[in-house]
C-alpha positions in Angstrom: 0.0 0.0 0.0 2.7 2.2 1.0 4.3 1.7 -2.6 1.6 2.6 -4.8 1.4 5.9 -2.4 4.5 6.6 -3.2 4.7 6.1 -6.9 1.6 8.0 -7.0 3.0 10.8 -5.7 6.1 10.5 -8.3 3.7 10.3 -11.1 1.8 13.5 -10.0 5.0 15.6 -9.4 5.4 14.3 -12.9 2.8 15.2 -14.7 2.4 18.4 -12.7 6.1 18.8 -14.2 4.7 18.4 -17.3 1.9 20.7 -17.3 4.4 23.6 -16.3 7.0 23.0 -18.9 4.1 22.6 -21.7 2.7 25.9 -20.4 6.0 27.9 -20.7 6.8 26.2 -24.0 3.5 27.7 -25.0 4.3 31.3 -24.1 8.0 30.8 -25.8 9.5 31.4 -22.3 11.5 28.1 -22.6 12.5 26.3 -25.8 11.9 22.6 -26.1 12.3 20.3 -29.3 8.7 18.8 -28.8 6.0 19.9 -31.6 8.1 22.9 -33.2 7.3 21.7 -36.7 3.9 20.0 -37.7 4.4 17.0 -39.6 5.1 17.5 -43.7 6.8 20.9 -42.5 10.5 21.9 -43.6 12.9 23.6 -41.4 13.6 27.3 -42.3 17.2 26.2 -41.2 18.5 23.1 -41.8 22.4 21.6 -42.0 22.8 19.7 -45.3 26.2 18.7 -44.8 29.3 19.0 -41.8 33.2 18.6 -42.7 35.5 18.4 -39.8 38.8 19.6 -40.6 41.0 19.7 -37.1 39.1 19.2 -33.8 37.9 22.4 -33.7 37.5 23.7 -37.1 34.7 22.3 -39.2 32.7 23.3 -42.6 29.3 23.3 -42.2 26.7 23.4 -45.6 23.6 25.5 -44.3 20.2 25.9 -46.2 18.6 28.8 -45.4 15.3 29.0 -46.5 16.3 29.0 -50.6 19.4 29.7 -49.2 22.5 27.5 -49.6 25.5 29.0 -47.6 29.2 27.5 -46.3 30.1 28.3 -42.6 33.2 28.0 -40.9 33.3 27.1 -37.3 36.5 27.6 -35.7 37.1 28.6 -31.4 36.9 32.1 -32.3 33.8 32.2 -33.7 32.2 31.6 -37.0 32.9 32.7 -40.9 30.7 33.0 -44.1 32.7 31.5 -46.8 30.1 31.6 -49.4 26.5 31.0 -50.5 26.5 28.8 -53.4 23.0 27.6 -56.0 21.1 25.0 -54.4 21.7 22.4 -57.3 23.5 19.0 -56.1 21.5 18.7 -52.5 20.5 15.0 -53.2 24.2 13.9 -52.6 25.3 15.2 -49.2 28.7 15.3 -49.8 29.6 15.9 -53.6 27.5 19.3 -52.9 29.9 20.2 -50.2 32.9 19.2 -52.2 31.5 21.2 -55.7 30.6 24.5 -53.0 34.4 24.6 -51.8 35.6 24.5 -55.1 
């Protein structure tokens, strides 16, 4: 008897955890990755395609909307290298080789 009080209590806490978090999610006073996009929706940003050149420099192939752009990441921060034409997104890596050069 004491058990089922007990997890009882855990699963009210829970859901009462739950509630709260949905609620602020709601008002955009917390970000959560749960039911940003409906289903059939495409992200507005969205990495095609990541190179890693040393441990902490690495190309990254970013669609932007129609937007197809080459970042740099690299510990002082970050570098647009180029925007390229969207042509050559069905292979991942051949459309990062062809936007370097």
């Amino acid at each position: 008897m004491e058990l089922a009080r007990q997890l009882g209590a855990v699963a009210l806490v829970l859901g009462l955890l739950a509630l709260i978090i949905r609620a602020l999610a709601r008002r955009r006073l917390i970000w959560t990755p749960l039911g940003r996009r409906r289903t059939g929706q495409r992200a507005a940003f969205e990495v095609v395609d990541r190179l890693a050149l040393a441990p902490q420099h690495t190309l990254h192939l970013v669609r932007v909307g129609p937007r197809l752009l080459v970042v740099a990441c690299h510990p002082s921060g970050t570098t647009l290298l180029s925007e390229c034409e969207p042509a050559g997104l069905g292979a991942r890596a051949p459309a990062l080789e062809e936007a370097l050069g």
